[in-house]
Each structure stands twice: as C-alpha cells, then as structure tokens.
N, CA, C and O of each residue as an XYZ file, in Angstrom:
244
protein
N      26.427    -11.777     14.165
C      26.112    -11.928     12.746
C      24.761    -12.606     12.545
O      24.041    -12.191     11.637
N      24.365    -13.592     13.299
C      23.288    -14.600     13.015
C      22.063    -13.124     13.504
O      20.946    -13.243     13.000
N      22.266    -11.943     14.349
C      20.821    -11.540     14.523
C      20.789    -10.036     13.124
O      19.886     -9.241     12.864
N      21.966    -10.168     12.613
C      21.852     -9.610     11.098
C      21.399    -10.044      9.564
O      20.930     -9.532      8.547
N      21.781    -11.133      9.995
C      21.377    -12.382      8.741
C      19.672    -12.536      8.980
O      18.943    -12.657      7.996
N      19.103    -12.521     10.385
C      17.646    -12.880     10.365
C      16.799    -11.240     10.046
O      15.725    -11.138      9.453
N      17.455    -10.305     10.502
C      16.707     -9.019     10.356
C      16.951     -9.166      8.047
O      16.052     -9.123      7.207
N      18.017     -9.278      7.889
C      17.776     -9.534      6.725
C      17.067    -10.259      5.635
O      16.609     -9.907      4.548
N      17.146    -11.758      6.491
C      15.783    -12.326      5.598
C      15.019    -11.909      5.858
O      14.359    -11.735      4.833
N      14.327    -11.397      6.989
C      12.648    -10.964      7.182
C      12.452     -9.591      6.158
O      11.344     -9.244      5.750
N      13.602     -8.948      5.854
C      13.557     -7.496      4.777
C      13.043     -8.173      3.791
O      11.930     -7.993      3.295
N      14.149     -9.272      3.366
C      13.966    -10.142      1.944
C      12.573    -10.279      1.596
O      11.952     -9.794      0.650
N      12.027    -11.376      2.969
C      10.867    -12.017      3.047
C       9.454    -11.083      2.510
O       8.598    -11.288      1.650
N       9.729     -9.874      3.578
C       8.802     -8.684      3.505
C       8.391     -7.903      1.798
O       7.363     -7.534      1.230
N       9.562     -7.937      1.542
C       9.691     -7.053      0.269
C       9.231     -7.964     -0.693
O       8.143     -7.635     -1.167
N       9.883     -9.378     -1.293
C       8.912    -10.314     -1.797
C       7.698    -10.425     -2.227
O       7.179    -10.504     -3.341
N       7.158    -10.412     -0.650
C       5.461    -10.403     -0.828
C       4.883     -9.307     -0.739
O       3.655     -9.329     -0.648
N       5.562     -8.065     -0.737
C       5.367     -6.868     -1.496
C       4.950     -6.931     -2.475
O       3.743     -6.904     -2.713
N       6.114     -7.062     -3.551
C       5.653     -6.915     -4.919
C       5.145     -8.264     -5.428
O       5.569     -8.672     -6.509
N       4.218     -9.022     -4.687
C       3.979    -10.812     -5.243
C       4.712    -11.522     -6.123
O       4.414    -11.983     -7.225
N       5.863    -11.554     -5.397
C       7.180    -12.648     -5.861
C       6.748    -13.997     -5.098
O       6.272    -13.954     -3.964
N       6.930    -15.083     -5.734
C       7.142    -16.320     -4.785
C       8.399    -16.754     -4.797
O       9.261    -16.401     -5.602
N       8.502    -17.374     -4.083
C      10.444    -17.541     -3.914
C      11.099    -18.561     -4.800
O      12.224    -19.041     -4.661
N      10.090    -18.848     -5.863
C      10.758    -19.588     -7.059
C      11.115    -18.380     -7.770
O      12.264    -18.335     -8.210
N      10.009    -16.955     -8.055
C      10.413    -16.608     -9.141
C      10.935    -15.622     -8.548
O      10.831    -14.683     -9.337
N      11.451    -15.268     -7.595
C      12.172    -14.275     -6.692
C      14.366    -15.432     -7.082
O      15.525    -15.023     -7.153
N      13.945    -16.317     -7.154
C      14.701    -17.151     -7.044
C      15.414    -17.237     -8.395
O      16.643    -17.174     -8.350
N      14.834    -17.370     -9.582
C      14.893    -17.140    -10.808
C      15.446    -15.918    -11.351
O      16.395    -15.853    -12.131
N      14.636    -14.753    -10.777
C      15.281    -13.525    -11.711
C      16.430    -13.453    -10.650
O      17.276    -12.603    -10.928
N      16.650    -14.152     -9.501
C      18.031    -13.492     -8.920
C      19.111    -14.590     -9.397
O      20.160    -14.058     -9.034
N      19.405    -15.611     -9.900
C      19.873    -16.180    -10.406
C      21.156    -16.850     -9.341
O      22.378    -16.962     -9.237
N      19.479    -17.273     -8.482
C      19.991    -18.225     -7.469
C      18.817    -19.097     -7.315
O      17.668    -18.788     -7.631
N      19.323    -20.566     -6.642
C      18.770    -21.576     -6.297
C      17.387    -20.988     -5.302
O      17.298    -19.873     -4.788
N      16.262    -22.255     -5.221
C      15.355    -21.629     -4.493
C      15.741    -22.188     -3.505
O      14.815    -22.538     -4.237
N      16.168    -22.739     -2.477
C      16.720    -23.647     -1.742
C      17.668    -22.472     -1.041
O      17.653    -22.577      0.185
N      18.519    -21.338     -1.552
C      19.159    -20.152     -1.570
C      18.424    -19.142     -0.623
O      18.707    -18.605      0.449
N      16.885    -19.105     -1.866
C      16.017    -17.845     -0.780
C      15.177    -18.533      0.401
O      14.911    -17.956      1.456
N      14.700    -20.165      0.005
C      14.602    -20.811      1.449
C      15.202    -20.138      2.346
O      14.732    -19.167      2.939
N      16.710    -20.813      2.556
C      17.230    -20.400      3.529
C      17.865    -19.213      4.242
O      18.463    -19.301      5.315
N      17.699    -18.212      3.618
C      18.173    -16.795      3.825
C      16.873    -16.634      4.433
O      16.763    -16.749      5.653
N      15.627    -16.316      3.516
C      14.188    -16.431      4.586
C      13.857    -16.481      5.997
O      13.250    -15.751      6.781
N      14.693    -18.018      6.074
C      14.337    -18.970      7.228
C      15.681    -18.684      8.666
O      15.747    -19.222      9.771
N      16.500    -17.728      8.083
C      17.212    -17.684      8.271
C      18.202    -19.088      8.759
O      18.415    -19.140      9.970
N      18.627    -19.873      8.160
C      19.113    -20.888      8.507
C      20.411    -21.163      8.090
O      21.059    -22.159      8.412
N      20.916    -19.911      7.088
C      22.148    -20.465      6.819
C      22.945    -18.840      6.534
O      22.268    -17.916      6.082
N      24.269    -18.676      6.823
C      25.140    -17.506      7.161
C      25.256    -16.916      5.641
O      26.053    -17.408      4.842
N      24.426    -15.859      5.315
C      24.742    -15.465      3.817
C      25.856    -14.433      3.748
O      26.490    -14.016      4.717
N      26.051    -13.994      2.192
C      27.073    -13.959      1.569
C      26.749    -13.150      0.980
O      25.703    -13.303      0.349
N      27.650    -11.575      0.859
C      27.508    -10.589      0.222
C      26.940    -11.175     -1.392
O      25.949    -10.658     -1.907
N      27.526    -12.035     -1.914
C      26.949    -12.626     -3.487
C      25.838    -12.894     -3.181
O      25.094    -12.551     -4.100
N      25.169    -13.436     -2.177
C      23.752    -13.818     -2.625
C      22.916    -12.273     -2.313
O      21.994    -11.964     -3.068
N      23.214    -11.564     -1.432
C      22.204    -10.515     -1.439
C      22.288     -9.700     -2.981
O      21.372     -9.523     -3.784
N      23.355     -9.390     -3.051
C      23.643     -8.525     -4.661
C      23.140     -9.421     -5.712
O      23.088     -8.792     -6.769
N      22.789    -10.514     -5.833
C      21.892    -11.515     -6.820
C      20.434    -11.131     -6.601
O      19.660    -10.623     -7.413
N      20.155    -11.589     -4.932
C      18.820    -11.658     -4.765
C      18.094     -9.812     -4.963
O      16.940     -9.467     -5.218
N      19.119     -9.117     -4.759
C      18.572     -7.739     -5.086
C      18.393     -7.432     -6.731
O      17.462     -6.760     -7.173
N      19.571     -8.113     -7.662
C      18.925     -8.187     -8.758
C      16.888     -8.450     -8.832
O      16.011     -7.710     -9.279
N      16.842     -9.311     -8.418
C      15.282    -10.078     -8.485
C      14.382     -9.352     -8.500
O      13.545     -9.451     -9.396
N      14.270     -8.349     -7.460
C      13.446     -7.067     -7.382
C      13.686     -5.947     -7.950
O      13.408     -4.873     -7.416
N      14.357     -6.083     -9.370
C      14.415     -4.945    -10.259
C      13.688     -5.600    -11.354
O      13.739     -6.784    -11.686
N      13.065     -4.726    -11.817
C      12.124     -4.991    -13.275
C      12.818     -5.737    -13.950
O      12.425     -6.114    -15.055
C-alpha cells in the first residue's frame, strides 16, 4: 500500500503544478486541510478513498 499511496501523491503533486495550484488553494477548493495535501504529497501518511474524491474535487473548475 505505502508504494501506492507515494505513486499517488507524486500524480497529485504533478498535476497541481500543472495547472498552478499551490497546496493551500489546491487545499481549499478540495475542502480539505492543507496539512491533508502536505501529507499525501510527502507521502507520509496512509490516505483514504475521502481524501482523494475531495482532493479531485480541487482540480475541477
């Protein structure tokens, strides 16, 4: 699980600074803590189907 969770933040990470999100306001429209996309990022902590389906909100208009 932990080498799925890191291929996933680096998607997160990637796509982000795609469309010039910073991870406050990546953090904001997903209507999660920034502390949230910190650590999904950084991969440092075991995420949760809820936070990806939030944080994918973020990157919709």
């Amino acid at each position: 699980m932990q080498n799925e969770n890191s291929s996933l933040g680096i998607i997160i990470n990637d796509s982000r600074k795609k469309l010039g999100l910073s991870q406050e306001a990546l953090a904001e429209k997903a209507d999660v803590s920034l502390s949230t996309i910190q650590r999904i990022e950084k991969r440092y902590c075991e995420t949760e189907i809820f936070y990806f389906k939030n944080v994918g909100k973020g990157f919709r208009n």
